[in-house]
C-alpha positions in Angstrom: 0.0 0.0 0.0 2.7 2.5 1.1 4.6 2.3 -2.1 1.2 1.9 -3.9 0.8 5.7 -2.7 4.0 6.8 -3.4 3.6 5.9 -7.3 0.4 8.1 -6.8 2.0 10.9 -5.3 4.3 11.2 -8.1 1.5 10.5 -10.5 -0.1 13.6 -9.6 3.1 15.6 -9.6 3.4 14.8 -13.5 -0.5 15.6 -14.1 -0.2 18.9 -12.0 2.7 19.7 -15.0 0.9 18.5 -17.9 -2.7 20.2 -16.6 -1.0 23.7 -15.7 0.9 23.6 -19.0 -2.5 23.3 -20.9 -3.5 26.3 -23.4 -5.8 28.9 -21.9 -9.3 28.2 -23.4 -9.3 24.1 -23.7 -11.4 22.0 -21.8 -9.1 21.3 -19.6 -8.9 24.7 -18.5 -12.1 26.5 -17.2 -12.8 30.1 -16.4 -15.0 30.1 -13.1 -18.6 30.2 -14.5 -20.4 32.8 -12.2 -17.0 35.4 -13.1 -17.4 34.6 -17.0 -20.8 35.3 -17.0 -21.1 38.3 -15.2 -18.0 39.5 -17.4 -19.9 39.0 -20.4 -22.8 40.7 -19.2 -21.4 43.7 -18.6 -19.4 43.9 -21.5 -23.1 43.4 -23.7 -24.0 46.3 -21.6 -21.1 48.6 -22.6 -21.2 47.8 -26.4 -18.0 45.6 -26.2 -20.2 43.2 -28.7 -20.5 41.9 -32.4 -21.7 44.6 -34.6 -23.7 42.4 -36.1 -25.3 41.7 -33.0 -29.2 43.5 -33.4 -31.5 45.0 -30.5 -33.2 42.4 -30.2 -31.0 39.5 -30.4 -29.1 41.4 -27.5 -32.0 41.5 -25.4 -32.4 37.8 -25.7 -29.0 37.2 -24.4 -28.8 39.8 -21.6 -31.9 37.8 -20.1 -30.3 34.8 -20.7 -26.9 36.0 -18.9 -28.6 37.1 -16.4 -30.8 34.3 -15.5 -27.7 32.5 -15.2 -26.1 35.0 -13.0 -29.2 34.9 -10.7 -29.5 31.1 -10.4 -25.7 30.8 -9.2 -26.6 33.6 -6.5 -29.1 31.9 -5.7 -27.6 28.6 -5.1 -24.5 30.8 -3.0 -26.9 32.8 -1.1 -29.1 28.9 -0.1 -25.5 28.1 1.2 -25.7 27.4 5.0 -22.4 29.5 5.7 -24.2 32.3 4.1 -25.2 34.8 6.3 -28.5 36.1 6.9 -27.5 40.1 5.8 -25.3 39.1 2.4 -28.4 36.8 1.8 -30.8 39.3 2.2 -28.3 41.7 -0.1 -27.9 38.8 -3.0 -31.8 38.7 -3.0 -32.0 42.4 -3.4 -29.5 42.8 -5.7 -31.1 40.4 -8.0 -34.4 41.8 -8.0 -33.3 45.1 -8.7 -31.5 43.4 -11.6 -34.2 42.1 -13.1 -36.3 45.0 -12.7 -33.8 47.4 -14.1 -33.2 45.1 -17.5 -36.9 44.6 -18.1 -36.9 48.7 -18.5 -33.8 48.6 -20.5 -35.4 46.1 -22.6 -38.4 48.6 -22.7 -36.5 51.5 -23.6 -34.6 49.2 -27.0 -38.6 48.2 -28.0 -38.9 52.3 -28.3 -36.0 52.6 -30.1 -36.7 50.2 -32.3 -40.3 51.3 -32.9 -41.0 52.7 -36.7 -43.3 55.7 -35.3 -40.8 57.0 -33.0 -39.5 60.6 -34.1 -35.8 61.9 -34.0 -36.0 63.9 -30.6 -37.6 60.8 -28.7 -35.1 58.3 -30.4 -32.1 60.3 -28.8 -33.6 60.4 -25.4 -34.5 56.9 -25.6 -30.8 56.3 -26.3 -29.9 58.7 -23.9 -32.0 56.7 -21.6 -30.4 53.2 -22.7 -26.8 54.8 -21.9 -27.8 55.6 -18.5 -29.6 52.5 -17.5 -26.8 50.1 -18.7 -24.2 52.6 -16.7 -27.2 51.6 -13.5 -26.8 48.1 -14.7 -23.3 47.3 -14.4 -22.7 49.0 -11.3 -25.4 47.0 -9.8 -23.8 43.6 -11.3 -20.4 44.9 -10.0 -22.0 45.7 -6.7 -23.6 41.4 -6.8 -20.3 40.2 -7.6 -18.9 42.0 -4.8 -20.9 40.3 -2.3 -20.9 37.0 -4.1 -17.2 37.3 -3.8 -17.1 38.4 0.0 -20.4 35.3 0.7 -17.5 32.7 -0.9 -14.9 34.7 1.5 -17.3 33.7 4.0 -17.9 29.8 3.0 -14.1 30.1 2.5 -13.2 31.0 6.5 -15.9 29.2 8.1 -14.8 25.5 5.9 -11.2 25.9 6.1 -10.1 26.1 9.9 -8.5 23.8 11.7 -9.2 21.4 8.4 -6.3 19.0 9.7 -8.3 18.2 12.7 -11.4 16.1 11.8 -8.8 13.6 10.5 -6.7 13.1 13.7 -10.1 13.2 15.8 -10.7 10.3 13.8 -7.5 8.3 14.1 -7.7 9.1 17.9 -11.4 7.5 18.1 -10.2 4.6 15.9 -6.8 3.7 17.6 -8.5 4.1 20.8 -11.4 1.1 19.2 -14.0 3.1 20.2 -16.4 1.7 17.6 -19.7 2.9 18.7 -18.1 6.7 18.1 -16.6 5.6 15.3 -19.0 5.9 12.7 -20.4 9.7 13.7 -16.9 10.6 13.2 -16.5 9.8 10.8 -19.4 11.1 8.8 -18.2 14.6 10.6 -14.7 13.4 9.1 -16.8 13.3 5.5 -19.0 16.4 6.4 -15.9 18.7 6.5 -14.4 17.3 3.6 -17.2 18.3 1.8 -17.7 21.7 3.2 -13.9 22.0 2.2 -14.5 20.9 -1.5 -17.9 23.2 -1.7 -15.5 26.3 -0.7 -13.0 25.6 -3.6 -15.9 24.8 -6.1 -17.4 28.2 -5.0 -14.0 30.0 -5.4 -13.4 28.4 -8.7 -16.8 29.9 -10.0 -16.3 34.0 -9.1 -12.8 33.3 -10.0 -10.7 34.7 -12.9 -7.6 33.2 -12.4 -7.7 29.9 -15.2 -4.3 28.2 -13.9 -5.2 28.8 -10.0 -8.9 27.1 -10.8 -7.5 24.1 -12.8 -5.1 23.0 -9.7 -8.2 23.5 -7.0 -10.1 21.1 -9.2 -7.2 18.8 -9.8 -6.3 18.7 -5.2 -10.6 18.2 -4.9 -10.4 15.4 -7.3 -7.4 13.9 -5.1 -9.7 14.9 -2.0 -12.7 13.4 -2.9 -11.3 10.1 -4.1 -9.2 9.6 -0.9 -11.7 10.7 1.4 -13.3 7.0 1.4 -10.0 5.3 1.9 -9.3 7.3 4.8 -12.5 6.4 5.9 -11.9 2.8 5.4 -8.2 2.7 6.7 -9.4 4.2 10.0 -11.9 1.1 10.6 -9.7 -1.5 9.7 -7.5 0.5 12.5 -10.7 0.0 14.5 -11.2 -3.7 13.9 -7.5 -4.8 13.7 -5.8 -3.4 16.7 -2.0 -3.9 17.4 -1.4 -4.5 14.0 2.0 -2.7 12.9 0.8 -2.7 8.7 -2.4 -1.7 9.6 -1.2 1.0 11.6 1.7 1.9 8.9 -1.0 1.8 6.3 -3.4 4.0 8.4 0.0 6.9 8.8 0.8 6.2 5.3 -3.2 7.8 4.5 -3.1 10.2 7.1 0.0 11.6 4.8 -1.3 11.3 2.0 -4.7 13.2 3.2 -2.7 15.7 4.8 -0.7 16.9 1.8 -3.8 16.6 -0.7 -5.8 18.9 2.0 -3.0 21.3 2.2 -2.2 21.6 -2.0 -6.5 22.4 -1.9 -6.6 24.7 0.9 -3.1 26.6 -0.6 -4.9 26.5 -3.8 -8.1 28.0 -3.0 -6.2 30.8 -0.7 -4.4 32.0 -4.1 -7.7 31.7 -6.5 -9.5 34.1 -3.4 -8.8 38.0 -3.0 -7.0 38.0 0.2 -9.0 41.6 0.7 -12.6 39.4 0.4 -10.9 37.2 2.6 -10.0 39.4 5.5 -13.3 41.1 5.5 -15.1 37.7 6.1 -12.6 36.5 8.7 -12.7 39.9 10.9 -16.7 39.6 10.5 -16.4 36.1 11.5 -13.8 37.0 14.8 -16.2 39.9 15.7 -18.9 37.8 16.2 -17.9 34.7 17.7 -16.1 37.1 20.2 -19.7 38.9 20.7 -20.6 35.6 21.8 -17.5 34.1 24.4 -18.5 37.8 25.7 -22.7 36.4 26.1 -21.9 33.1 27.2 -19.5 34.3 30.0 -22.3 35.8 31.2 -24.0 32.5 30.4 -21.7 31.0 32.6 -22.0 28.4 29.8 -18.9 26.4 29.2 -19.4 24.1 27.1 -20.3 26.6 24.1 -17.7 29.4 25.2 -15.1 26.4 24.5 -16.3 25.7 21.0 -16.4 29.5 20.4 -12.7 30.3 22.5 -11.1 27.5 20.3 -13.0 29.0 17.1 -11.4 32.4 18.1 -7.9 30.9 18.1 -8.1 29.1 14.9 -9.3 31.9 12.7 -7.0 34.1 14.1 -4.1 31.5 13.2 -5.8 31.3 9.3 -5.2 34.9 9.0 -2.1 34.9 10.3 -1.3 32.1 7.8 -2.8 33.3 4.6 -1.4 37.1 5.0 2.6 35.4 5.7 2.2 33.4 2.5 0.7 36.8 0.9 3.7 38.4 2.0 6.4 36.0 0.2 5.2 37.6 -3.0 6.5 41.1 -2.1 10.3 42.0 -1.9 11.0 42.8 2.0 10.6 46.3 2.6 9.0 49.1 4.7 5.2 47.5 3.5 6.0 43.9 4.2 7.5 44.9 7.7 3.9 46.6 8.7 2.2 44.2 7.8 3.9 41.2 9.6 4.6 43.4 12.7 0.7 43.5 12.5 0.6 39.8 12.4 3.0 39.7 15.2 1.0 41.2 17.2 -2.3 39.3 16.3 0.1 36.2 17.4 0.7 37.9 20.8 -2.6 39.1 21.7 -3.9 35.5 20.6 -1.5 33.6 23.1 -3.3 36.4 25.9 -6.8 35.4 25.0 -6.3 31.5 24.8 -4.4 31.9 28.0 -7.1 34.4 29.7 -10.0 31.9 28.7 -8.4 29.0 29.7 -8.6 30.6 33.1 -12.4 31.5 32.8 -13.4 28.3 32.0 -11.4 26.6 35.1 -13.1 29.3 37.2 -16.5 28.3 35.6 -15.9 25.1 36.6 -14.2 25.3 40.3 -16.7 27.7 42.4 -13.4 28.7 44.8 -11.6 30.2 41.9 -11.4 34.1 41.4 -13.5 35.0 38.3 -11.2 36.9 36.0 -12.6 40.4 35.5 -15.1 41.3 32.6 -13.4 44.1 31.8 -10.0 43.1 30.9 -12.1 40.7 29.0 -13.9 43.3 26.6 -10.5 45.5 26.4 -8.7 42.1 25.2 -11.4 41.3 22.5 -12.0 44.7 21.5 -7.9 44.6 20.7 -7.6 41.3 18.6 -10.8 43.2 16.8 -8.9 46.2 15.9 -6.2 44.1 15.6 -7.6 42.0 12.7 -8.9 45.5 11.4 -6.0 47.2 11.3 -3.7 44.2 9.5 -6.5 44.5 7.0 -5.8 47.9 6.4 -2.3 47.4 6.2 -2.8 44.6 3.0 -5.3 46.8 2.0 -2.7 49.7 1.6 -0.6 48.3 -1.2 -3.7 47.7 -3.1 -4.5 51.8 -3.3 -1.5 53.0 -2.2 -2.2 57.0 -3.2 -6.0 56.9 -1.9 -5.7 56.2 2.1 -9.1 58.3 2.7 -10.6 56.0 -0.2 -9.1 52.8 2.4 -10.3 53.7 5.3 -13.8 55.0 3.9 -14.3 51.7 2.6 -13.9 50.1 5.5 -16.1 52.2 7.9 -18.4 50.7 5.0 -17.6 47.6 5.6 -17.6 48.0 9.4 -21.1 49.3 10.0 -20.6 49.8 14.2 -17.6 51.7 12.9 -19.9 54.8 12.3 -21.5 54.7 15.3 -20.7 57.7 17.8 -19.8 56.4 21.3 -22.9 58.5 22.5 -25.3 56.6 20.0 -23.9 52.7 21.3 -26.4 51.0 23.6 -24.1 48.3 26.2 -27.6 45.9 26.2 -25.5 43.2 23.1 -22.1 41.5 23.7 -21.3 42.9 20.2 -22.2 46.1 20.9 -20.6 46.5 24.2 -17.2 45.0 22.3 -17.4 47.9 20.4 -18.1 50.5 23.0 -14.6 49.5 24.2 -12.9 50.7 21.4 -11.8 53.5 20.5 -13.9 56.5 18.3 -10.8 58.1 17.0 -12.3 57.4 13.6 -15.6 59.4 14.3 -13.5 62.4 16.0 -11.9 63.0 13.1 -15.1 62.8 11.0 -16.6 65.3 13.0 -14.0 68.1 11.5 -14.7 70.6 9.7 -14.2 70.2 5.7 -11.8 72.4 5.7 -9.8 70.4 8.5 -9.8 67.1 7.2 -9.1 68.5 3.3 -5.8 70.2 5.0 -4.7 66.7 6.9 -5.7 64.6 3.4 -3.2 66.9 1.3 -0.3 66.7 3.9 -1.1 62.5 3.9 -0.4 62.5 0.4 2.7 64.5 0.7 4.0 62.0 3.6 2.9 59.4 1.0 4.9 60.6 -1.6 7.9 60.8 0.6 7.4 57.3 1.8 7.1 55.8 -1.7 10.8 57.7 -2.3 12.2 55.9 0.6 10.6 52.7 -0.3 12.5 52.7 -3.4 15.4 53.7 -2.1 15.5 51.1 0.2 14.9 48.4 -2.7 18.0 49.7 -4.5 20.2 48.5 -1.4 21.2 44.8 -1.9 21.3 44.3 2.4 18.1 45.2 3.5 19.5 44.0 6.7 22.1 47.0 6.8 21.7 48.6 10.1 21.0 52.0 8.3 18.4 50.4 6.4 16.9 48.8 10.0 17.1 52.2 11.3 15.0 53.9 8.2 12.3 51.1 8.1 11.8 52.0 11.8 11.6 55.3 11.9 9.2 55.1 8.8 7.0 52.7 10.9 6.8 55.0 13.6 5.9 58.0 11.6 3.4 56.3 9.9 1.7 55.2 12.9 1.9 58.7 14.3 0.4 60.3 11.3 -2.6 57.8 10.6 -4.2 59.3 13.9 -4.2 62.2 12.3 -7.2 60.7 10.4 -8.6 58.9 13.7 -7.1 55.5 12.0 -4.0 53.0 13.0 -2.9 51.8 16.3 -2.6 54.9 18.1 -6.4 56.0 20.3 -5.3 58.7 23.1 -2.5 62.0 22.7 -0.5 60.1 25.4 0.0 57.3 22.8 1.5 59.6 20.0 3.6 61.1 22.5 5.2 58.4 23.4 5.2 57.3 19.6 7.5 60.6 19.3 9.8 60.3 22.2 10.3 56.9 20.8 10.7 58.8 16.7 13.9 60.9 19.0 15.5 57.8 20.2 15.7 55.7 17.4 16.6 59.2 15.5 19.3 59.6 17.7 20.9 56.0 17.1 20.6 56.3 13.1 22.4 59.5 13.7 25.2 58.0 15.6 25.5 55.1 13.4 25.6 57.5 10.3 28.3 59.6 11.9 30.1 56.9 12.8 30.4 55.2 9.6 30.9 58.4 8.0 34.1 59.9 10.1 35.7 56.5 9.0 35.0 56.0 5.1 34.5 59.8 3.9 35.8 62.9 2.8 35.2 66.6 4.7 32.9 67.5 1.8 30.8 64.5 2.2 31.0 64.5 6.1 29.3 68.0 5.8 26.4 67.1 4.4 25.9 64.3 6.4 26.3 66.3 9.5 23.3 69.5 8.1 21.4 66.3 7.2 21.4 64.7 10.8 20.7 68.0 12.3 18.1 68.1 10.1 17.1 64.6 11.5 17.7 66.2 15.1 15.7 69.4 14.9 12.3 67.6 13.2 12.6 65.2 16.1 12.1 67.7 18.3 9.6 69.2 16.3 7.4 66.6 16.2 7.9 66.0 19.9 6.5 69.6 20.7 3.4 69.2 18.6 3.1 66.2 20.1 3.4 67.4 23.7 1.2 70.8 22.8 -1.8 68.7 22.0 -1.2 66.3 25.4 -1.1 70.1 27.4 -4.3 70.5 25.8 -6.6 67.1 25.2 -4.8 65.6 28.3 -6.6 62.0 28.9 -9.5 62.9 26.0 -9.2 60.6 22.6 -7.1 62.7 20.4 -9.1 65.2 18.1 -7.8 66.6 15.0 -7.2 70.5 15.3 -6.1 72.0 12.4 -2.8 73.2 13.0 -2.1 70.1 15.8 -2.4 67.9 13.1 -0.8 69.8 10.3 2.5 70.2 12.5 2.7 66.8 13.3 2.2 65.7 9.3 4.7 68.0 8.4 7.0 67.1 11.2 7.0 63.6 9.9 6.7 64.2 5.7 10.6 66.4 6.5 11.6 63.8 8.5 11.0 61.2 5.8 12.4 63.1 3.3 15.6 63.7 5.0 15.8 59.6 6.2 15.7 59.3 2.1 18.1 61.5 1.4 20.9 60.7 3.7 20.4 57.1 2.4 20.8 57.9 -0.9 24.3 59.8 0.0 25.3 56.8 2.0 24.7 54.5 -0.7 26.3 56.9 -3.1 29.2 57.8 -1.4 30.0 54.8 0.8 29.2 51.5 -1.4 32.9 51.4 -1.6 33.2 50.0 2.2 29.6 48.4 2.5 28.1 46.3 -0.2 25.6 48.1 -1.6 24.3 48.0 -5.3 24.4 51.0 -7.5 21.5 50.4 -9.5 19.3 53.7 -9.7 
């Protein structure tokens, strides 16, 4: 048997060549259906057709595409992972589809009526043109939630997927025969939840090579998943048995790396930004509800819920780090996993925090942790999970962070809420009344406030996209110089977003000790640079290192007095965007970037001769 599956294994390595080598547009090769069909649809709708193609015949098939389009929402939005709100939205959507194409539809009968005059024929086309712009922003708005309701099936079918399989080994080495069989059905049950998810991804999907290598692992999947099955109750019925038991590992293998190539496969087919949306949903709530059943004082559930915590936490974590491998390190890359860092750290705290609830649930004489670090610690992995979202998000519209963080107040509907509009009567509600409204304060500025603070952002933005190439063009991106820039930059990011009520600083005492931090790392890059510089360079060069670091020295401080100013005068209040408060601090950090840039670009310039740094420009 072993070596049986070893000849399969590399079976499957020679099929994934020949199938991925295949010519777009064979059989072999499949756009997803749902993303084909809504593509074709809107490109009917904005004349990207056969010329040949008459009123009427185009009618015909815009019914028929969309027909098709509204069946396969259907059949997503029946899904039981599909929640009650996107299902409600898919309905909608689709009605007010079908509504607006039967007045299109109406407005091409005018047009093509014999009686109609020259003035009513150009409204009527008029008419048409507006409609079909109304059209295909509806579609686009359906696809966009048939995307995130996959996203959803997606998170809720693929955690802890490894498990099932070892709860089943477990029950049959243990010969516990009676449990065996509801095992594995469960063991079957997730499998199929698992394969559901990738078929769903493969149809809103685009991406032909990434589609045929899901279907090729779920073909794998779903042939092995009876063998499993079968090797675990031959474990069950022949116990002690060394080849049963090798035979039983050698499937468990096998399953594990079939389950792994899907799961990697469907991550790459799914927008990692639909992805993220449906996971931080999906954390917010099950968090809402270790928060209710606390209260509860139900165990059992809060365990099923703590542990469902964990594991979606870990999938993010997971799916963002392999995200990551397909940027060059830099000052982007860094954020982002310093984000999951700290999604790691805060989920060790929570496992370790419930663990001790649910002993104290159990064991009357232990101390009930308090309810209140509770709330703070969920409503940080929230803004956790939110903020590493934004941070992926960021490379996607890298010149638009208003646009960003717009879209996810959007997305994030307690988001808008004013603190003084938040009722504490609903777990989720009160998990949201913990966090911070820096987001609101600065929406409550005045126009001319928040347009001041959006043109400065773009400056900084600028400045950072200089230094981020700059750091590229360096060959050791672990140089200390370059460890110092990518620091600095970090911090003066963070300072700046709460300018706009976003990123992980909430109070005036945080971004002041953001800046007294921005001084002492300041202060060791300028150390470093001198002392590199007294050793490898010239006077002339030496001089403009030394007006560039008191450069460095006096925007430091600058930044530290606007800092401090705003403390003296919003002392313990969450920080609120003056005008000038959060001008000075923007344009503190924009020079400060700018003159990090620029005494890299002399140090790579002028001393590649005694560090080995590459040239290229």
């Amino acid at each position: 048997n072993y070596a049986a599956i070893v000849s399969e294994i590399r079976e499957s390595i020679n099929k994934i060549v020949t199938i991925t080598q295949s010519p777009i547009g064979s059989e072999e090769s499949p756009i997803g259906e749902t993303a084909s069909v809504i593509n074709k649809f809107k490109n009917y709708l904005t004349g990207k057709r056969a010329s040949s193609f008459s009123e009427q015949r185009l009618c015909s098939q815009l019914q028929e595409l969309l027909e098709k389009i509204t069946n396969n929402a259907t059949i997503l939005a029946c899904s039981s992972f599909t929640g009650d709100d996107r299902r409600e939205q898919i309905v909608l959507l689709c009605k007010s589809l079908n509504k607006t194409l039967q007045v299109l539809i109406t407005e091409y009968q005018k047009e093509m009526g014999y009686t109609i005059n020259m003035t009513d024929k150009n409204a009527t086309k008029e008419n048409i043109k507006r409609i079909s712009i109304d059209l295909v922003e509806t579609v686009n708005e359906l696809e966009y939630i048939l995307r995130i309701a996959v996203a959803d099936h997606i998170s809720e079918a693929l955690i802890a997927a490894k498990v099932p399989l070892q709860v089943l080994i477990d029950t049959a080495t243990n010969k516990s025969n009676d449990e065996l069989e509801n095992y594995a059905q469960s063991f079957s049950d997730d499998a199929e939840s698992i394969l559901q998810a990738g078929e769903l991804a493969c149809a809103v999907s685009a991406n032909t090579e990434g589609i045929k290598l899901v279907q090729l692992a779920s073909n794998y999947v779903r042939t092995y998943r009876l063998q499993v099955v079968n090797a675990a109750e031959i474990c069950s019925q022949v116990p002690l048995d060394s080849i049963v038991e090798q035979n039983m590992d050698a499937y468990k293998e096998l399953w594990n790396k079939y389950i792994e190539a899907l799961i990697r496969a469907i991550d790459e087919i799914t927008n990692i930004d639909d992805f993220l949306l449906a996971s931080q949903s999906h954390i917010d709530k099950d968090l809402s509800e270790c928060i209710r059943f606390i209260k509860e004082r139900n165990y059992y559930t809060l365990d099923g819920y703590t542990v469902a915590v964990l594991h979606r936490m870990e999938r993010v974590e997971e799916v963002v780090l392999e995200e990551m491998d397909n940027f060059v390190d830099g000052i982007y890359t860094e954020r982002v996993r310093r984000g999951v860092a700290t999604l790691k750290e805060l989920g060790e705290i929570f496992g370790s925090h419930m663990d001790k609830i649910s002993k104290s649930m159990e064991d009357d004489d232990l101390v009930e942790p308090n309810e209140n670090m509770l709330l703070e610690l969920c409503a940080k992995i929230y803004e956790a999970v939110l903020l590493l979202r934004r941070y992926v998000l960021i490379n996607r519209q890298p010149n638009d962070y208003e646009a960003i963080d717009e879209r996810m107040d959007w997305d994030d509907p307690l988001a808008l809420l004013s603190l003084s509009k938040v009722d504490d009567s609903e777990g989720r509600v009160s998990l949201h009344n913990k966090m911070s409204s820096t987001r609101a304060a600065y929406r409550s500025l005045p126009v001319e406030s928040k347009s001041r603070i959006e043109s400065l952002t773009k400056d900084l933005k600028k400045e950072e996209v200089r230094l981020q190439k700059e750091i590229s063009r360096w060959s050791h991106l672990n140089h200390k110089a370059i460890q110092f820039a990518i620091r600095l930059c970090l911090l003066l990011l963070d300072i700046s977003e709460l300018t706009r009520g976003v990123g992980p600083l909430k109070t005036v005492s945080d971004v002041t000790i953001a800046a007294m931090r921005v001084e002492e790392v300041g202060s060791q890059f300028n150390e470093f640079i001198l002392n590199t510089i007294h050793m490898n360079t010239d006077g002339r060069i030496r001089s403009d290192f030394e007006n560039l670091i008191h450069k460095v020295i006096l925007y430091c401080q600058q930044l530290k007095f606007a800092t401090t100013q705003k403390q003296e005068k919003h002392q313990d209040q969450l920080f609120l965007s003056a005008s000038k408060g959060g001008s000075a601090i923007l344009e503190a950090c924009k020079n400060l970037m700018m003159t990090i840039f620029l005494i890299l670009k002399i140090f790579r310039n002028k001393c590649n001769m005694a560090y080995d740094i590459s040239q290229s420009d």
